[in-house]
C-alpha positions as CSV (number, residue, x, y, z in Angstrom):
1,X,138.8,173.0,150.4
2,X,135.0,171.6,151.1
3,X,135.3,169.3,148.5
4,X,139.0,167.7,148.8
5,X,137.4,166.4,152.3
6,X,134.4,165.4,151.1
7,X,136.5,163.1,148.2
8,X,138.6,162.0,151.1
9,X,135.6,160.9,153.0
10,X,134.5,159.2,149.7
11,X,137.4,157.6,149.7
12,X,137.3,156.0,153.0
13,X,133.8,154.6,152.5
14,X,133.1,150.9,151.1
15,X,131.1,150.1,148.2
16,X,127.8,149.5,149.8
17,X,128.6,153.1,151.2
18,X,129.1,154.9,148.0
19,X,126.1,153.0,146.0
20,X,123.7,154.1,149.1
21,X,125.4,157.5,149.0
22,X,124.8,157.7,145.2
23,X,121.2,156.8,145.5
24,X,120.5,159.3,147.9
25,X,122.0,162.0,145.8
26,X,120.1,161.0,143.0
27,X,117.1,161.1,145.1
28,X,118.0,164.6,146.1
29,X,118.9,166.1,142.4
30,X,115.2,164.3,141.7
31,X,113.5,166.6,144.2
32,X,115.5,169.8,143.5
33,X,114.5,169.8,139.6
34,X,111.5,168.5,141.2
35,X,110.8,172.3,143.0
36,X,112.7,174.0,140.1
37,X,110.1,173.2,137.7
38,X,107.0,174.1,140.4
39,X,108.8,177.2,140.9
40,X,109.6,175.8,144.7
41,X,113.5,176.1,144.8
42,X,115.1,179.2,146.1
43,X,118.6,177.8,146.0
44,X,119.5,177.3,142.2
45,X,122.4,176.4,142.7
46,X,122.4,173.4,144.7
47,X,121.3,171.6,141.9
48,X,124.6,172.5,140.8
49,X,126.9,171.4,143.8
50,X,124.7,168.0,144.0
51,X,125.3,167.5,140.1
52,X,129.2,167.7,141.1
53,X,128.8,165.6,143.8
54,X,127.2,162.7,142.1
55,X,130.0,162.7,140.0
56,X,132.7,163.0,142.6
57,X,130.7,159.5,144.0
58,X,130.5,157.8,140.8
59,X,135.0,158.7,140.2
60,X,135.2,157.4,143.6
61,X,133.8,154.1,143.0
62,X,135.9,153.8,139.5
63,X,139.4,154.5,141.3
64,X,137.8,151.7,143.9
65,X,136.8,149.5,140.9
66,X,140.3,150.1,139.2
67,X,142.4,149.2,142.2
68,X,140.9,145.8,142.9
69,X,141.1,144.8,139.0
């Protein structure tokens, strides 16, 4: 699947990584709901997949978080 990669790639990334890869998603979701609301967006539902992907980053960086503790 996509998304078993795309964790896998998570995984292999440093903390620096994730937090810039984090922001930039964030960034993203911002500017989809951004050209939802102006009726701009033609794509619904990659608000969706980047919704799941923020929270893929943000269990990444809490397995990362639990293994050094």
């Amino acid at each position: 699947m996509k998304s078993k990669k795309y964790v896998e790639d998570l995984r292999s990334k440093s903390e620096a990584e994730l937090k810039e890869e984090l922001v930039s998603a964030k960034k993203e979701l911002f500017n989809l709901r951004f050209q939802n609301a102006t009726n701009q967006l033609d794509n619904t539902s990659r608000i969706k997949d980047v919704r799941k992907n923020i929270a893929r980053i943000e269990s990444v960086m809490v397995e990362q978080a639990n293994k050094e503790a």
